[in-house]
BALUMTI-937897 format. One record per atom (N, C-alpha, C): residue in one letter; x, y, z. Coordinates in steps of 0.02 Angstrom, whole numbers, plus 50000, padded with zeros to 5 digits. Each point is the difference from the previous one (the first is absolute). Example, Ala and Ser with C-alpha at 12.3 -4.5 7.8 and 13.67 -1.06 7.14 Angstrom:
2
A506604971650390A499555005950000A500455006050000S499825005349964S500425005950003S499615005550037
***
This chain:
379
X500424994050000X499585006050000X500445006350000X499865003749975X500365007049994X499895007250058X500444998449999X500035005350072X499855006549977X499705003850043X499895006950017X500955004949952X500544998050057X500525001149968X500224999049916X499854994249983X500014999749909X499725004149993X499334999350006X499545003449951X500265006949995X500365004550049X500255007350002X500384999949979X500764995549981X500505000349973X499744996049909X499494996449984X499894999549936X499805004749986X499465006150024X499745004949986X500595006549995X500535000450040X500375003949984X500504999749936X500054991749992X500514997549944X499665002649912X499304998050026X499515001949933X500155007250009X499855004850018X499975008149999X500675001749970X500684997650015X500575000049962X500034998349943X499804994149991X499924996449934X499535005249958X499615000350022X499325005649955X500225005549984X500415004750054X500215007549962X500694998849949X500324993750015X500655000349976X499594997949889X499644996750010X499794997349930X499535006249987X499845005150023X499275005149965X499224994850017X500024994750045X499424995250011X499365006650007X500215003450066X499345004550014X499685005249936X500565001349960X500005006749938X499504995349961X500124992149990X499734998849943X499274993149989X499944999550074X499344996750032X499735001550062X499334996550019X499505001050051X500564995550059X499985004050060X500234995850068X499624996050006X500244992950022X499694994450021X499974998250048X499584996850048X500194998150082X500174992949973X500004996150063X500234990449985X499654996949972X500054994049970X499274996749988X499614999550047X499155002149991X499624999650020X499705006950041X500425004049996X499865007250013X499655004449966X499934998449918X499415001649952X500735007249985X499635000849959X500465008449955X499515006450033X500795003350000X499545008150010X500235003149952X499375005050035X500045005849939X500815003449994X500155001549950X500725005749978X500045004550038X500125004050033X500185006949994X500335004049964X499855003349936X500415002149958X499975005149992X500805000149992X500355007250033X499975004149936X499765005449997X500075006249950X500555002549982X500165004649965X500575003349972X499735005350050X500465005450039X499555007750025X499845003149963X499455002350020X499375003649928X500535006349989X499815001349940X500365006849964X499835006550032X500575003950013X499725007750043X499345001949957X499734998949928X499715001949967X499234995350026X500034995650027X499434998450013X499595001950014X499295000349970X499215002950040X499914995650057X499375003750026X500004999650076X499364992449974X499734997949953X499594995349997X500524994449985X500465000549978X500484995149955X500404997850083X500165003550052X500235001050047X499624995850051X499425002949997X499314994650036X499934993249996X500225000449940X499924991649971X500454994950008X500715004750010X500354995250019X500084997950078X499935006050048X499974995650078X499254996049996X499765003149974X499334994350003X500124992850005X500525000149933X500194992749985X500274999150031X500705002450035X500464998150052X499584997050068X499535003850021X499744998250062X499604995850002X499804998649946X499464994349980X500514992049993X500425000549973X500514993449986X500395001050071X500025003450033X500464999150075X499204996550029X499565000849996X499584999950058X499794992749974X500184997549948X499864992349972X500664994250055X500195004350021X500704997350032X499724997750068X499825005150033X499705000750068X499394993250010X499475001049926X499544997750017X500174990949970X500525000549948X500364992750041X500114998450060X500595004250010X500204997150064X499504999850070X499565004849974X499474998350067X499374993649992X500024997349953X499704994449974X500374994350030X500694999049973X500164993650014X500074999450075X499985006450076X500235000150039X499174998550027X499375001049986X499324996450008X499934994349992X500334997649920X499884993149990X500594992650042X500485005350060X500414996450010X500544995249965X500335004449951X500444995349954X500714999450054X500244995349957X500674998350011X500515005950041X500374998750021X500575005850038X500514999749950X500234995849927X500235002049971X499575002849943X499245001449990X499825005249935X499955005950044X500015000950062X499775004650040X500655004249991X500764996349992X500375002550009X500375002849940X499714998449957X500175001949930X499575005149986X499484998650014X499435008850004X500135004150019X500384999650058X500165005950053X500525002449969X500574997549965X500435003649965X499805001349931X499594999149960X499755002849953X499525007150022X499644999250049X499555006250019X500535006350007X500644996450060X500365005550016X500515003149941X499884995749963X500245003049919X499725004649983X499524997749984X499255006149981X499935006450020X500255000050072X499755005050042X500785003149991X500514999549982X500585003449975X499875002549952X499604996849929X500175001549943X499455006249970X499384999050064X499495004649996X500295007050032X500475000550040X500205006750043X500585002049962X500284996949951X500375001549944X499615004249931X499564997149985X499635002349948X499555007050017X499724997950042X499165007250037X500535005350003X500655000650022X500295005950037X499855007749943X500284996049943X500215005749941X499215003549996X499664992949997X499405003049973X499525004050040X500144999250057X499555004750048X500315005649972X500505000450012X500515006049983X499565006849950X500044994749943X499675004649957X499445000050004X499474994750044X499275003050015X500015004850037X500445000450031X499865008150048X500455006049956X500194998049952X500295006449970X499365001849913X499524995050019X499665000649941X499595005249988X499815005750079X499825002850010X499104999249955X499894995250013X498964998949987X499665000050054X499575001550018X499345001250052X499924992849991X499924994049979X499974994949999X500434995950037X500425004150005X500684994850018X500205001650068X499725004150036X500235003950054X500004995750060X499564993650020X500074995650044X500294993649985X500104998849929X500154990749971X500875000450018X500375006049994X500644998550027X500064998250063X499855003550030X500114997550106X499394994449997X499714998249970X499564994750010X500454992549976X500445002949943X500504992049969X500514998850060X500165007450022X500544997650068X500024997550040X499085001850034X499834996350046X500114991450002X499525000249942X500144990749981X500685000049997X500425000849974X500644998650005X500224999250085X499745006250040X500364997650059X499624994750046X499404997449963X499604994750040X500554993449973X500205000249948X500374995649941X500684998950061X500475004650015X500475000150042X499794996350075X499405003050016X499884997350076X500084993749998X499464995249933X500144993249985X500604997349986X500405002749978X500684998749974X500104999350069X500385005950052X500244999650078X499654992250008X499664997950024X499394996150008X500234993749987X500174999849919X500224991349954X500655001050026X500605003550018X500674998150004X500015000450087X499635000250029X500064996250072X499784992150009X499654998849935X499634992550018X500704993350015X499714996950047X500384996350032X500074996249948X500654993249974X499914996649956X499654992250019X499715001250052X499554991749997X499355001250015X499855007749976X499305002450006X499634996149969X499384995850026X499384998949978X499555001449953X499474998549970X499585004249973X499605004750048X499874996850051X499605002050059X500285006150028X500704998250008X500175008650025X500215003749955X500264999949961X499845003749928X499315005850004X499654995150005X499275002449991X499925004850071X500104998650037X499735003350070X500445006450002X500824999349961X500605007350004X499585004349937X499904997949966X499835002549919X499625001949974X499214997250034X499245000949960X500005007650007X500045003950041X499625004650002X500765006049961X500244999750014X500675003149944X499924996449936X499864994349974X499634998349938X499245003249969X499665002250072X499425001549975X499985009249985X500525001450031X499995007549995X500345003149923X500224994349985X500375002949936X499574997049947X499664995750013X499384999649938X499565004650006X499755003250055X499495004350007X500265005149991X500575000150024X500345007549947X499975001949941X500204994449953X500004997349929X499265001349968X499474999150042X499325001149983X499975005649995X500165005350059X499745006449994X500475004149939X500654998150026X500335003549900X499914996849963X499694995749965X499754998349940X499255005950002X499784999850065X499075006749965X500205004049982X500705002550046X500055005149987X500485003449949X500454995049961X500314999349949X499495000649926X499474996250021X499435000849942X499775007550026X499725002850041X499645005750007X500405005949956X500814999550020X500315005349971X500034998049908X499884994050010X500204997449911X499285004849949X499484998150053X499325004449960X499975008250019X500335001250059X500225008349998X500225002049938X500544997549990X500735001649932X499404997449946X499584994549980X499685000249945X499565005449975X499585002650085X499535005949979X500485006449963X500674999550035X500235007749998X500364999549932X500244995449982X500154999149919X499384999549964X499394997549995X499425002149978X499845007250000X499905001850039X499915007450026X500605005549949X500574997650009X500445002549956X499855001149932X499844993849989X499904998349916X499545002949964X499565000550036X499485004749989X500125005550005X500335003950040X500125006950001X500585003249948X500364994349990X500604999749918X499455000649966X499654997949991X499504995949934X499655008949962X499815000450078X499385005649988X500405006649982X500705002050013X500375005149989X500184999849927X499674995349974X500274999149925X499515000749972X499395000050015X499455000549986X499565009649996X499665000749948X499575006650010X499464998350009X499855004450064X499184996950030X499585004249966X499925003849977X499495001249932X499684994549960X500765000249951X499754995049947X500344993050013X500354998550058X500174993050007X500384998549952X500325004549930X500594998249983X500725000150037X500554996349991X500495002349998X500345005850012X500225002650051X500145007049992X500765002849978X500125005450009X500865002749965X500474996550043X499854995650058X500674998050017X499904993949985X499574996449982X500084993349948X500204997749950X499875005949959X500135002349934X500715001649992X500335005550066X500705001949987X500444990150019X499744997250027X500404992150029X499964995449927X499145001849977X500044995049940X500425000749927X500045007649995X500575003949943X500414997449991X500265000550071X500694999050020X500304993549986X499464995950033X500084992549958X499984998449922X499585003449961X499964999749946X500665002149957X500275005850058X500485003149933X500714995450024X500024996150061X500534995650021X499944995649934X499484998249996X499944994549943X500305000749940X499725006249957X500285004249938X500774998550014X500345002550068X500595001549993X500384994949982X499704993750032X500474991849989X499644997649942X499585001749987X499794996049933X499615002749950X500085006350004X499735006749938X499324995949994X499605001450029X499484995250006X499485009350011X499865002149959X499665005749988X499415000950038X499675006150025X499185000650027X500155008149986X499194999749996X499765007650011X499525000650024X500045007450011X499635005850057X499315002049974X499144998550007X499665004649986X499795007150050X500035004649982X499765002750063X499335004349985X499404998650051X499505002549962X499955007550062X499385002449972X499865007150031X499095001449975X499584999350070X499365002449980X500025009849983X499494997849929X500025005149963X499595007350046X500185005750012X499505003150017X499835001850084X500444994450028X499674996950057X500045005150059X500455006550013X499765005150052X499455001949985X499715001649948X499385004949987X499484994150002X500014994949972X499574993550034X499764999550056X500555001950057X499994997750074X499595006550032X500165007349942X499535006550041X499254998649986X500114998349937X499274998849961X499354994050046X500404995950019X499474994150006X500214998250067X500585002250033X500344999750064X500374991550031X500215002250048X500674994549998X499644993150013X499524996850021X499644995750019X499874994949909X499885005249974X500114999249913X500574998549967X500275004150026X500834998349941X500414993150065X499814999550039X500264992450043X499594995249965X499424998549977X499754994649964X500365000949903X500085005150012X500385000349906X500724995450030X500345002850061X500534997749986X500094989450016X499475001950037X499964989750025X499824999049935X499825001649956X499534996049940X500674999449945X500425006949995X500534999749950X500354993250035X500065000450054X500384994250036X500174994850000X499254997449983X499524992849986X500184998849915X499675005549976X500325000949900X500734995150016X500315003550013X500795001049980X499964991550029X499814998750058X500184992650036X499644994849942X499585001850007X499564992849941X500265001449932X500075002649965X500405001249940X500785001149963X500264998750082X500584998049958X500334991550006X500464998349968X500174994349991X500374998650076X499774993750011X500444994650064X500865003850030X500285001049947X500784999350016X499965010050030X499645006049943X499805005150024X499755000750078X500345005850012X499865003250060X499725006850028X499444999650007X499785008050020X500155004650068X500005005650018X500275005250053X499575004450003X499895004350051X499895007750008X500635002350024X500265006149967X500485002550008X499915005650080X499115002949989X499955005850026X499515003549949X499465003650054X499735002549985X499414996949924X500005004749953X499694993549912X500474999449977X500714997250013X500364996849977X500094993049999X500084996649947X500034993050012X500734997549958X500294994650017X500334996649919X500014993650035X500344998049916X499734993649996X500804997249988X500294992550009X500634997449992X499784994449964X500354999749931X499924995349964X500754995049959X500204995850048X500424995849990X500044996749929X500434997849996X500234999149914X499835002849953X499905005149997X499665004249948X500215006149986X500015001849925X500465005249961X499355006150013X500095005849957X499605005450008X499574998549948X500024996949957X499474999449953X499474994350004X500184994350043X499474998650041X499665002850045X500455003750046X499775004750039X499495004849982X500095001649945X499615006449952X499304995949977X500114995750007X499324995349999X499614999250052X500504998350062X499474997650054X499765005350022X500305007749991X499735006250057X499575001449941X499885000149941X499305001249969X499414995050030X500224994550004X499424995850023X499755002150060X500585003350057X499775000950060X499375008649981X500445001549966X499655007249993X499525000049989X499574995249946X499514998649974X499524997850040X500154995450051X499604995750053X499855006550032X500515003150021X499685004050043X499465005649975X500175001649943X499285004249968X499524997750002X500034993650001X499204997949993X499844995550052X500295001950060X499744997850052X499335004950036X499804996150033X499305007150036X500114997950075X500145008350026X500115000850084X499205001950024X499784997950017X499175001550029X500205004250070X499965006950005X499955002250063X499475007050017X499554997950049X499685004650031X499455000349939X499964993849979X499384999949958X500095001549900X500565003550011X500595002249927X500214993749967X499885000249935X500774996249961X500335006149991X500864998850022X500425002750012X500604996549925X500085003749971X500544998949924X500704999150016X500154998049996X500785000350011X500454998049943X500795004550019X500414998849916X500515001350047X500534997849970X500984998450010X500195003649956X500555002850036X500815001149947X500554992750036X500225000249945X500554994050004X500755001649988X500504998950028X500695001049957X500234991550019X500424998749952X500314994949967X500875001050000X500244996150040X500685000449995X500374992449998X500484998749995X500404994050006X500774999950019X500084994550040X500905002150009X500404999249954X500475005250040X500654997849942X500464998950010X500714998150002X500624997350017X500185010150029X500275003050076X500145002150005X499505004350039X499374997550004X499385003850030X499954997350067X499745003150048X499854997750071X499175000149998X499734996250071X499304999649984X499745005450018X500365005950055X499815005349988X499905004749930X500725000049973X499825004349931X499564997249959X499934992349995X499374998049961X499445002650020X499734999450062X499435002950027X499945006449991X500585005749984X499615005949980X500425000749922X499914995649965X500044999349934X499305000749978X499564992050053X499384999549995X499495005950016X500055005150027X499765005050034X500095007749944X500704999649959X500135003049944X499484999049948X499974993050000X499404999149933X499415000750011X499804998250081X499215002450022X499845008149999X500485003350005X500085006950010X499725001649921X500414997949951X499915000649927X499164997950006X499824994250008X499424996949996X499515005750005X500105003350058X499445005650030X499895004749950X500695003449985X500225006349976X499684999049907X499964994150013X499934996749906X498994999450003X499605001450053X499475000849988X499564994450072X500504996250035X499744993850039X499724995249960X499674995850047X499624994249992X500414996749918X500605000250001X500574995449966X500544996150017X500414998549949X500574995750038X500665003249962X500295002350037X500835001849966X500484993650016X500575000949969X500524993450015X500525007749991X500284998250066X500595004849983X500634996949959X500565004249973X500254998949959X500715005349986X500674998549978X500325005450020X500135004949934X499544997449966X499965002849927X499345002949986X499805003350008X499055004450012X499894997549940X500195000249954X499674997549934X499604995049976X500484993450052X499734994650003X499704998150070X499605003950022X499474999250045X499414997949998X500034995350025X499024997349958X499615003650066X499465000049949X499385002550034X499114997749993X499784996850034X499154998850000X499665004150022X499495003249970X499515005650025X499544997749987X499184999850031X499455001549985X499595004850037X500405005649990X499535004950046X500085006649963X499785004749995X500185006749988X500375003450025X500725003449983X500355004750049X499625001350054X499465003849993X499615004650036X499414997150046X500044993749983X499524993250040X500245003650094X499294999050029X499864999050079X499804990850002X500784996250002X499674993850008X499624997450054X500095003050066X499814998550061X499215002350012X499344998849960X499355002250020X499744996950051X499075001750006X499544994950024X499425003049966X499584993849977X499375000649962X499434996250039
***
């Protein structure tokens, strides 16, 4: 029969043997036969200073959850009365555990308390705590006599076993509570990103969407001359609109141009309010003479759309300018390239489309209105 003594000197011979080959780096610890397998404890890399405070959460979660698989072995086999040698192979696997867990939590509290979240403000001194319930047990396993019983095991241990599971309980709620804090407040975020990009008028896109999506567009051009252009429209008329029929009026002209511009242009197209009746439009892969196509179509839609307000059909008409990049242009100067030709647009009679151009000659132009046209009525 194997003595108490072997079994501590095979168990120490194995622990040599195991770090000297990488045994622990590259499998699950085993107790003797008949001790059944435990869970791993597996040890992390320390999270990156760059870590979020949820990515952070997740990992003591896991840590304290695979230490506490340790405990609730070893407090199993010490109920079911096993052997004094699986008892004794547990006990140095737990007190493994409970090293390799006060190795790992340290960093990371670290940066939960430097994460500075309203979420996080109790889960650091709450992981320590368990940690120092983790130590009390530790003090605890390296006094045990070596011909301890199951019985006294149980009578030194249960309740220092039971305090560190019930510990384990309360930071896991409360590990989840802060996990759905940090979800609301990144929700909450996202939405408040979301909506800053947004014009609460017309629920387009607004100028700082537009200045991010350019920007992307003209990144594109730059690595792969991969062309887009600028429409930029302008309701015709529209101060003397807003005295005439008043602002409650020209806010439904402008949601309706809004809606135009959204349902009528193509998938890959993008619509904006710049400000105020300004709108444009970003149209990816596309030269100016497509372009010179699609802002007639838009122009058109919008003439013959009908704004119903205060009992009125309300008329509405666009000026358009038409620009495109070019090797040496920024999306600013494009944008008041585009603003050059809307300018022309106006000055050329409204309710048309100019394409600017650095040669006036070859400037195209669509009109259906009269110089002298008031496109903006109500009948």
């Amino acid at each position: 029969m194997i003595s108490f003594t072997q079994v501590v000197i095979f168990g120490i011979i194995e622990l040599i043997i195991g770090f000297a080959l990488g045994w622990f780096a590259r499998s699950p610890r085993r107790g003797i036969v008949g001790s059944g397998p435990l869970t791993e404890l597996v040890v992390h890399p320390a999270a990156a200073s760059d870590a979020g405070p949820g990515q952070l959460l997740s990992e003591v979660a896991n840590l304290v959850h695979q230490h506490a698989k340790y405990v609730e072995t070893f407090q199993s086999s010490i109920q079911q009365g096993k052997s004094t040698a699986v008892l004794t192979t547990e006990l140095a696997q737990l007190r493994d555990a409970n090293r390799s867990l006060d190795d790992e939590v340290v960093g990371k509290v670290g940066q939960l308390a430097d994460a500075a979240e309203p979420a996080l403000n109790d889960v650091a001194g709450s992981v320590n705590g368990y940690c120092e319930k983790t130590k009390s047990l530790d003090d605890l396993l390296g006094g045990v006599d070596a011909d301890a019983s199951a019985d006294q095991l149980k009578s030194m241990l249960s309740d220092a076993m039971a305090d560190v599971l019930q510990s384990k309980q309360a930071l896991e709620a409360e590990l989840s509570d802060a996990r759905n804090k940090l979800q609301e407040q990144t929700e909450k975020l996202s939405a408040a990103e979301q909506d800053a990009r947004i014009d609460t008028l017309t629920r387009l896109p607004n100028r700082r969407s537009f200045e991010e999506q350019v920007a992307a567009a003209h990144s594109l051009f730059e690595r792969q001359q991969q062309v887009y252009s600028l429409l930029m429209f302008d309701v015709d008329h529209f101060k003397s609109f807003n005295d005439t029929h008043g602002h409650a009026a020209g806010d439904t002209v402008l949601q309706t141009v809004a809606r135009v511009l959204s349902e009528k242009k193509r998938a890959s197209d993008q619509s904006f309010r710049l400000g105020g009746e300004e709108f444009v439009m970003l149209l990816r892969s596309t030269n100016k003479s497509d372009a010179h196509k699609a802002a007639e179509r838009m122009r058109k839609a919008i003439e013959e759309m009908e704004v119903i307000s205060d009992g009125k059909n309300l008329k509405v008409t666009t000026s358009v300018g038409v620009a495109q990049v070019e090797m040496g242009l920024t999306p600013e100067s494009l944008l008041e390239r585009a603003d050059v030709a809307l300018y022309a647009a106006k000055e050329g009679g409204r309710n048309r489309t100019h394409v600017h151009s650095d040669e006036p000659e070859a400037n195209q132009e669509s009109n259906t209105a009269p110089a002298d046209a008031e496109p903006v009525t109500a009948s």
